[in-house]
C-alpha positions as CSV (number, residue, x, y, z in Angstrom):
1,X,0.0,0.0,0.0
2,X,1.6,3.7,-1.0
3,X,0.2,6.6,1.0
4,X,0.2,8.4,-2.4
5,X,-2.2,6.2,-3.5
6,X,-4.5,7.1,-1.1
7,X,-4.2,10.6,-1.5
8,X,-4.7,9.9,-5.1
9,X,-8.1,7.8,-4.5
10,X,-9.5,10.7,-2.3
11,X,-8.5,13.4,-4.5
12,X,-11.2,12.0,-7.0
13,X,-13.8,11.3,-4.6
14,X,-13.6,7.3,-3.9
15,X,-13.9,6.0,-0.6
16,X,-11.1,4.3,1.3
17,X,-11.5,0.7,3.0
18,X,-11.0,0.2,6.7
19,X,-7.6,-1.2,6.0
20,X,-6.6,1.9,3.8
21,X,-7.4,4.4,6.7
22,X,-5.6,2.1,9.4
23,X,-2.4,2.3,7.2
24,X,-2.4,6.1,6.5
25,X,-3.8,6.7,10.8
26,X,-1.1,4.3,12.2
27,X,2.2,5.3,9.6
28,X,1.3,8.9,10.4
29,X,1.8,8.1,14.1
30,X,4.6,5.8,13.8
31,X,6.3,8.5,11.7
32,X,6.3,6.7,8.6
33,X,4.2,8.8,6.4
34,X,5.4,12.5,6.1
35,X,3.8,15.5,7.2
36,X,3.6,16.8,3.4
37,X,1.6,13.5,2.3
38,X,-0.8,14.0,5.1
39,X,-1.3,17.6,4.4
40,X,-2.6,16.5,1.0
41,X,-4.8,13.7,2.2
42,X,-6.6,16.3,4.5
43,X,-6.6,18.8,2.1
44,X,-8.4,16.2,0.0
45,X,-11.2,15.2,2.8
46,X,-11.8,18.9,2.8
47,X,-12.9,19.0,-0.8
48,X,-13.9,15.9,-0.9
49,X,-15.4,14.6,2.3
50,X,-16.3,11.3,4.2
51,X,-19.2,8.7,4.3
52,X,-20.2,7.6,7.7
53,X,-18.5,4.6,7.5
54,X,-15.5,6.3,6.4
55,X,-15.8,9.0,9.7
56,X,-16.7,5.7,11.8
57,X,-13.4,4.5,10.8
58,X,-11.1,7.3,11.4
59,X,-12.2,8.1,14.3
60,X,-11.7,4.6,15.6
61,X,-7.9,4.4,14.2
62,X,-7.4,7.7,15.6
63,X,-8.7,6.0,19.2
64,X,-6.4,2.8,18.8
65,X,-3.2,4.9,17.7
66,X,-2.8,5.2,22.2
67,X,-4.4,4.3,25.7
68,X,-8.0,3.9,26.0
69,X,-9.8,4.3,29.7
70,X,-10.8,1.2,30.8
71,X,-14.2,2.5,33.1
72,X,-15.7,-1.7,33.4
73,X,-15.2,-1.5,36.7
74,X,-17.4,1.6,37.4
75,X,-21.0,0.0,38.3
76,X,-23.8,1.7,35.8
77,X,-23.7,3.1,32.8
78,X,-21.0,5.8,32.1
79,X,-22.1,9.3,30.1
80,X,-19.7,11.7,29.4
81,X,-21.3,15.3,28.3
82,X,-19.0,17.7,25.9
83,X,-18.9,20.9,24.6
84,X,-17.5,22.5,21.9
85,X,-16.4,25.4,24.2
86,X,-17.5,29.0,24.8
87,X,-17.7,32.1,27.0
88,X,-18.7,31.0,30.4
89,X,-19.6,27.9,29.9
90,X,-19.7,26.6,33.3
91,X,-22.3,23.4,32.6
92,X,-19.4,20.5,33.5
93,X,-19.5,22.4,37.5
94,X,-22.8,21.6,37.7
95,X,-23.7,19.3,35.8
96,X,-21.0,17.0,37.8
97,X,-22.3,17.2,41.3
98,X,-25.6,17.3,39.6
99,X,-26.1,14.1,37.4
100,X,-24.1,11.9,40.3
101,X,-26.9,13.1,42.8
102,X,-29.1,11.2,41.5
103,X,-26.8,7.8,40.8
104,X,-25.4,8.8,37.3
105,X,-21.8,7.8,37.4
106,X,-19.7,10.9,36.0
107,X,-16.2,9.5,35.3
108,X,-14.6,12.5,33.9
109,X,-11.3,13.3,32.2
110,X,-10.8,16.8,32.0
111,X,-8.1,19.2,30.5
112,X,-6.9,22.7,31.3
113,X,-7.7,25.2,28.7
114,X,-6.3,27.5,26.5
115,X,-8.5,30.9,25.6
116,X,-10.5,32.9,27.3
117,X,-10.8,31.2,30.7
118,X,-9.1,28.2,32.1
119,X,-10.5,24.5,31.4
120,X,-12.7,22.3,34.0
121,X,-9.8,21.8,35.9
122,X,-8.1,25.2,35.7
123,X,-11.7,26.2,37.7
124,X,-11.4,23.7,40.1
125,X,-8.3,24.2,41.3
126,X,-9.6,27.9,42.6
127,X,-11.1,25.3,45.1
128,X,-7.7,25.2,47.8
129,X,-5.9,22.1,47.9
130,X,-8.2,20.5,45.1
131,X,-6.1,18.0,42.7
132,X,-6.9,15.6,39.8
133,X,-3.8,14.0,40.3
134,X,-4.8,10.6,40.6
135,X,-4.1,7.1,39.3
136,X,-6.5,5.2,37.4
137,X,-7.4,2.9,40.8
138,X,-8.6,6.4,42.6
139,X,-10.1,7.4,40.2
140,X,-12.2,4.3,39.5
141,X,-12.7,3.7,43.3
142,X,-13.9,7.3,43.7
143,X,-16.9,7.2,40.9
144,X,-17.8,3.6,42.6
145,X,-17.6,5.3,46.1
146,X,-19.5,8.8,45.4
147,X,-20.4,8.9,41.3
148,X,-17.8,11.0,40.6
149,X,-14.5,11.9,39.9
150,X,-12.2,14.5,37.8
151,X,-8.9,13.1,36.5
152,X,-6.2,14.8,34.2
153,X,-6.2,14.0,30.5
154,X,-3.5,10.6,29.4
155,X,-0.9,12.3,27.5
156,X,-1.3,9.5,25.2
157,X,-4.6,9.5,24.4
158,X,-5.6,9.4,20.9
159,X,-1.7,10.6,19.6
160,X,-2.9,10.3,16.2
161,X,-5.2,13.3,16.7
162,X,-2.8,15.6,18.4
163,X,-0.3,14.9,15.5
164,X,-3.1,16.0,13.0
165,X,-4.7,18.8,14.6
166,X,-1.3,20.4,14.8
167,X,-0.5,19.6,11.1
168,X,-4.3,20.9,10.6
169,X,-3.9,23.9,12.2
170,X,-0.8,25.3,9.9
171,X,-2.4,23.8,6.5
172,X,-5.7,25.5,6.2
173,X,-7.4,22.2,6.8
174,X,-9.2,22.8,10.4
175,X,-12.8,23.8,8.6
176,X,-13.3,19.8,7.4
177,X,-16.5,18.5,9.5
178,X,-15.3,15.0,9.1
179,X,-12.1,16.0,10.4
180,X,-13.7,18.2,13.2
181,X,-16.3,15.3,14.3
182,X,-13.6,12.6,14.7
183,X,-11.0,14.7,16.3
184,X,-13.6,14.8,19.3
185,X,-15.1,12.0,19.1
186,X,-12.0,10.3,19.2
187,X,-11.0,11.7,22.7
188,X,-14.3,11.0,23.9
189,X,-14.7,7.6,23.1
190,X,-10.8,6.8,24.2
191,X,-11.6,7.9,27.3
192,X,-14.6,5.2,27.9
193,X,-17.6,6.5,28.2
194,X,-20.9,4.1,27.4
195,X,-22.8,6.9,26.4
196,X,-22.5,10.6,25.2
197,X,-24.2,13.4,25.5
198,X,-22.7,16.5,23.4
199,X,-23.4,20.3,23.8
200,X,-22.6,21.8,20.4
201,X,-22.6,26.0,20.6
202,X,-23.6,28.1,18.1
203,X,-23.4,31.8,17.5
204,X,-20.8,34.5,17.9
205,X,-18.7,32.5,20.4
206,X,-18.7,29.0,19.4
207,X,-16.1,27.5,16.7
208,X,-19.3,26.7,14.5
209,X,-21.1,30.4,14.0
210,X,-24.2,29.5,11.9
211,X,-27.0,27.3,12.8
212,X,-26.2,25.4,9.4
213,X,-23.0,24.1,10.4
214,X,-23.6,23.2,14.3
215,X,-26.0,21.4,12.9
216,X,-24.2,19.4,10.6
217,X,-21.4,19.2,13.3
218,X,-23.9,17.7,15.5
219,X,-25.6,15.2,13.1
220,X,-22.1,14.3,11.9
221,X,-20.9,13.9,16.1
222,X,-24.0,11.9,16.7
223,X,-23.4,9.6,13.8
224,X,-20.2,8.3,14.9
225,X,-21.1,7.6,17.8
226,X,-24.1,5.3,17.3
227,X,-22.0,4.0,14.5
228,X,-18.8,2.8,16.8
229,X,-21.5,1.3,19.7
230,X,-21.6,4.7,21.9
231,X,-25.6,6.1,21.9
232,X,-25.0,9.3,21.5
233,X,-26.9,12.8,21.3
234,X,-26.4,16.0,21.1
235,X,-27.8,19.4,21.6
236,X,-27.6,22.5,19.5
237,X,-27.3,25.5,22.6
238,X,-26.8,29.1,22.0
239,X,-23.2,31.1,22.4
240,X,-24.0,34.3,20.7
241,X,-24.1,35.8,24.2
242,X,-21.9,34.3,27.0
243,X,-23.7,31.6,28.9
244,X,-24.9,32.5,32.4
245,X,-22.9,35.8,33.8
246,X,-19.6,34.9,35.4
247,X,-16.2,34.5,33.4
248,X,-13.5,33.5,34.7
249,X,-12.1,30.6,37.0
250,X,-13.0,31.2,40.5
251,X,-16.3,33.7,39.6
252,X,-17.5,30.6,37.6
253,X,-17.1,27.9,40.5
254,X,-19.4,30.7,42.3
255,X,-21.9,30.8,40.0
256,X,-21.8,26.9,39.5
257,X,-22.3,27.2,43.3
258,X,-25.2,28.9,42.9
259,X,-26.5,27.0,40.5
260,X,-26.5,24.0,42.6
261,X,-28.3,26.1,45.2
262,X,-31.1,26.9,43.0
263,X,-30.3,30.5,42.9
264,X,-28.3,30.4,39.1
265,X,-28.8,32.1,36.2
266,X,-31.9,31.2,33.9
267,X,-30.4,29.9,30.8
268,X,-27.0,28.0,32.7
269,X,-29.6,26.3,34.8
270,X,-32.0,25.5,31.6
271,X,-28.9,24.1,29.6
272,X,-28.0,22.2,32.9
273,X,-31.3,20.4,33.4
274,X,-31.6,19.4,29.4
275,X,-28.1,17.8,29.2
276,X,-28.3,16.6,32.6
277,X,-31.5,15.0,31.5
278,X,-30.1,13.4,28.5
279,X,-27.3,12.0,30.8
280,X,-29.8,10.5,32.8
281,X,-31.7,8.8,30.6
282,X,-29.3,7.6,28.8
283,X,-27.8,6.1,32.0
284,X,-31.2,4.0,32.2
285,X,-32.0,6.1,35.4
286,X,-35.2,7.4,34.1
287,X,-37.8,6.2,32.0
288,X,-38.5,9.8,30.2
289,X,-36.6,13.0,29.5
290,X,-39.4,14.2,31.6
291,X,-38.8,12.3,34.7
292,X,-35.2,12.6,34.5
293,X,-35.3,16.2,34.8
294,X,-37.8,15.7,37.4
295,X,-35.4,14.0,39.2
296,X,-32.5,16.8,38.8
297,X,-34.9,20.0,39.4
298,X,-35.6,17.9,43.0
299,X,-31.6,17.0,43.6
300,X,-31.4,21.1,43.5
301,X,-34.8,21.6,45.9
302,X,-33.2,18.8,48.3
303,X,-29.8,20.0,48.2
304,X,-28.6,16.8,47.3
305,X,-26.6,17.8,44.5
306,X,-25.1,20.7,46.8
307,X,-24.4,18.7,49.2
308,X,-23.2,16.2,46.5
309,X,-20.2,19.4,45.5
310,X,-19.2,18.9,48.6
311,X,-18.6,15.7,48.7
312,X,-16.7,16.1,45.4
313,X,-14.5,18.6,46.2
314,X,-13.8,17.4,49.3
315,X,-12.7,13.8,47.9
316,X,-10.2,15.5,45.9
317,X,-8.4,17.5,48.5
318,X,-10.3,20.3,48.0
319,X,-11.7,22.7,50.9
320,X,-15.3,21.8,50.6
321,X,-16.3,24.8,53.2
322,X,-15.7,27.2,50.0
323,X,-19.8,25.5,49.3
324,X,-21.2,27.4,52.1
325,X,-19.1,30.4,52.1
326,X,-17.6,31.3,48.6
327,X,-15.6,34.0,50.0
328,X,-12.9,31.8,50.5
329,X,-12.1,31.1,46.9
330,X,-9.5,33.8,45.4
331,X,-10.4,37.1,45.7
332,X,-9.7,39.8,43.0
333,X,-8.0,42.9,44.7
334,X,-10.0,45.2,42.3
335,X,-13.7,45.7,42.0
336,X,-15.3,48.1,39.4
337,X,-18.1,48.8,37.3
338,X,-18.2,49.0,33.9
339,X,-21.1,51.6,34.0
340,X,-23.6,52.2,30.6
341,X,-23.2,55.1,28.9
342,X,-26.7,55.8,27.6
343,X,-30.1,54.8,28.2
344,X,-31.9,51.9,26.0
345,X,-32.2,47.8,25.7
346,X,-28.8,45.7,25.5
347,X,-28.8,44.3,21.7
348,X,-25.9,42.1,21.5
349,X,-22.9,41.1,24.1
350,X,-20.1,39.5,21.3
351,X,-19.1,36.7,23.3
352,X,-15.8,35.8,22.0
353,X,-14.9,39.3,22.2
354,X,-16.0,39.9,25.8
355,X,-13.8,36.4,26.5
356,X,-11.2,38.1,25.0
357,X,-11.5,40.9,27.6
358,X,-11.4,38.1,30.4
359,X,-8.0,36.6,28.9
360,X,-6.8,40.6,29.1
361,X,-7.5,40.3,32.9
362,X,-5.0,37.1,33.0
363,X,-8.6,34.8,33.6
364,X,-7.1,32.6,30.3
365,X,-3.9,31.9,28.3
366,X,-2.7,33.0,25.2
367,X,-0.5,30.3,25.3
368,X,0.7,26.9,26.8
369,X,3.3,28.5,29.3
370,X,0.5,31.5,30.2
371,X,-0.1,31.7,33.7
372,X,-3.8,31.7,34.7
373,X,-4.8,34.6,37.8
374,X,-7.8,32.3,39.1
375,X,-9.3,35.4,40.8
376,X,-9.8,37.6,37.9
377,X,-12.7,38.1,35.2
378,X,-15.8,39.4,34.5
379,X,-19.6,39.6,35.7
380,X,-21.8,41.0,33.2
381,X,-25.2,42.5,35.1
382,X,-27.5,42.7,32.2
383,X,-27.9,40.2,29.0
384,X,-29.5,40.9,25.3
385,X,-32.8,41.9,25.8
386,X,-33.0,43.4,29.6
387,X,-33.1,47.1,29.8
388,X,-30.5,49.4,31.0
389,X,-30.3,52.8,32.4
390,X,-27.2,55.4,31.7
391,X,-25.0,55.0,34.7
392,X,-26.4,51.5,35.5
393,X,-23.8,49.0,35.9
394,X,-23.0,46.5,32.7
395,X,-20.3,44.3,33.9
396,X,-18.6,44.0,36.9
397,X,-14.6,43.9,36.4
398,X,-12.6,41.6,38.9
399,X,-8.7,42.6,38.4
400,X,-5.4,42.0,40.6
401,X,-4.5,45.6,38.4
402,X,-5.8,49.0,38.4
403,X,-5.7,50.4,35.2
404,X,-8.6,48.4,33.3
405,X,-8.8,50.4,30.8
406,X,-7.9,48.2,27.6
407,X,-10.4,45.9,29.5
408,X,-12.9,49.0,29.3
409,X,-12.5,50.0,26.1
410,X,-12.6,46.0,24.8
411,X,-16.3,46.2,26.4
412,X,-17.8,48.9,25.5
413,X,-17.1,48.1,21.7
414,X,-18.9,44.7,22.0
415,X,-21.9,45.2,24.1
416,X,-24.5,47.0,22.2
417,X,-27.3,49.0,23.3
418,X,-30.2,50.0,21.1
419,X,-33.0,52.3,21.3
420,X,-35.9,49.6,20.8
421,X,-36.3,46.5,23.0
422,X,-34.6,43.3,21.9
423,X,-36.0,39.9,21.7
424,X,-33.5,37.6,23.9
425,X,-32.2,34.7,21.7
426,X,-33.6,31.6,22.0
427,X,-31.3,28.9,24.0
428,X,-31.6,25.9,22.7
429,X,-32.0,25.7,19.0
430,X,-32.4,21.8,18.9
431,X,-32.0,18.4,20.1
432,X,-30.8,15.7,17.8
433,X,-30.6,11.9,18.2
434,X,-30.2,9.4,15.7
């Protein structure tokens, strides 16, 4: 078999065999197939795309190039939840404690995060003394004992995909949904989950803008799944706006906080309760959608799933008292309002630009080696749609520097406030199972 072959017999639109896409996964990881011929085959899929059986394929290889979890010893049915990312997208915090209050099982690998704020475990370590530095029997022991767990990511999980998302990334080949939908699928399905439920954004601040594409994302995501033996479903949720009001590390464990308590934002909780719902269905812990989220809305009445935080935090080294009083998470030395300059209806927060604003406080990284300040971010006090007063605060700035202007400035440009009231935008667009 000759790689340039391959790239030949995509080029004009034929599908490859299983055995064709094994050869070109595993002499790409091995080293035997050069950057350059890889470049073209990508190039190729872009133009030329994938049939499910094709995406089923590659994402599998890419799963088998290093470790999979092995989760057989966790009783129950395992779902893992995923998102494509966003601006203050705080759902894994709740949904955690949450879903595991009921009996769920929430095994979950998490990474740290480059962008706008720090990943799942970035936020958790605003907790003191809170580690995901485990070995797989802790880990395993943990989800049996109390339904959940966090652990770091394997560094060799799925090295077939890191290989070719970097190569990706510098060839103009990252826009490819067959490419996209196994790159994560492949990390989700290494890392042993039974089922999976997936939260794909769209809008403003999500890698997929248009409803169009997060929909064929979603469909594509789904797919896989069910093809490879995962049931899997997904839900299209909104990112035009940032989800919920905090951003940034330690302001986010809050809010997921006071989520748990019942006293959250409208749409985090809303997206919270659907996925969670999902989860817990698919866990074969409810009959309906219905009575799973029945279920979940009277975990957070109970305070079962606060109480459930607790536990969590406290498992992992981590000063559960922060539950009850918040104060003791990091504390930003500066406070201060980003006041409204005229009167009207907010008409659009741009959410990847107000995340940039965040990573300008030091609440993300710019890159690997960046230093995250857990205490910093932002608060926005009014969303699209609610009406604002001039002089009324818009969002609250938490900075460890005094000069917040850039910050400022950053803000100003990307919340818009019009004249005439402004419909809020709907959450969730759809829900899509095979």
């Amino acid at each position: 078999m000759r790689m340039v072959d391959l790239i030949e017999k995509k080029r004009d639109g034929h599908e490859l065999t299983t055995e064709e896409i094994n050869f070109i996964i595993k002499g790409y990881t091995e080293g035997k197939i050069p950057d350059y011929q890889v470049s073209a085959f990508t190039m190729a899929v872009v133009f030329r795309g994938m049939t499910e059986r094709e995406r089923a394929d590659f994402t599998m290889a890419m799963v088998e190039s290093g470790d999979q979890i092995d989760l057989s010893q966790i009783e129950g049915i395992k779902v893992d939840k995923h998102s494509t990312g966003g601006v203050g997208d705080t759902t894994t915090l709740v949904l955690g404690p949450l879903v595991a209050s009921v009996g769920v099982p929430v095994a979950k690998m998490s990474g740290r995060g480059l962008g706008h704020t720090g990943g799942t475990i970035d936020k958790l370590e605003s907790v003191n003394g809170f580690h995901v530095e485990i070995d797989n029997k802790e880990f395993i022991d943990l989800v049996n004992k109390n339904k959940i767990a966090v652990i770091g990511q394997s560094g060799n999980l799925t090295p077939a995909d890191k290989k070719l998302y970097a190569l990706r990334d510098v060839t103009g080949t990252v826009e490819s949904i067959p490419l996209i939908a196994s790159s994560i699928m492949s990390k989700k399905i290494a890392a042993g989950a039974d089922a999976i439920v997936l939260d794909v954004k769209t809008g403003a601040g999500a890698f997929m803008k248009t409803l169009d594409d997060s929909r064929e994302l979603a469909k594509a995501m789904v797919r896989i799944g069910n093809n490879v033996g995962r049931r899997t479903m997904a839900v299209i949720s909104d990112m035009s706006q940032p989800l919920g009001y905090a951003i940034g590390n330690a302001l986010e464990v809050k809010e997921a906080i006071d989520t748990l308590k019942g006293e959250g934002p409208e749409d985090l909780t809303e997206l919270c309760l659907t996925l969670g719902s999902h989860m817990v269905y698919l866990a074969e812990k409810a009959k309906s959608l219905q009575e799973a989220r029945a279920m979940l809305e009277n975990a957070i009445k109970d305070g079962s799933a606060l109480e459930k935080m607790k536990v969590f935090l406290s498992s992992q080294g981590g000063d559960a008292s922060v539950v009850d009083d918040p104060s003791k998470l990091p504390q930003a030395k500066y406070i201060i309002d980003l006041e409204a300059k005229e009167d009207g209806y907010v008409s659009e927060i741009v959410a990847d630009e107000i995340g940039t604003a965040a990573m300008l406080l030091g609440a993300g990284r710019a890159t690997k080696e960046s230093e995250i300040d857990l205490a910093v971010g932002l608060v926005l006090r009014k969303k699209i749609g609610d009406q604002v007063k001039k002089g009324e605060p818009l969002v609250t700035i938490y900075s460890n520097f005094e000069d917040v202007s850039e910050v400022k400035e950053k803000l100003l440009q990307n919340i818009k406030i019009s004249t005439t009231k402004v419909e809020p935008p709907i959450l969730i667009h759809e829900e899509i199972t095979e």
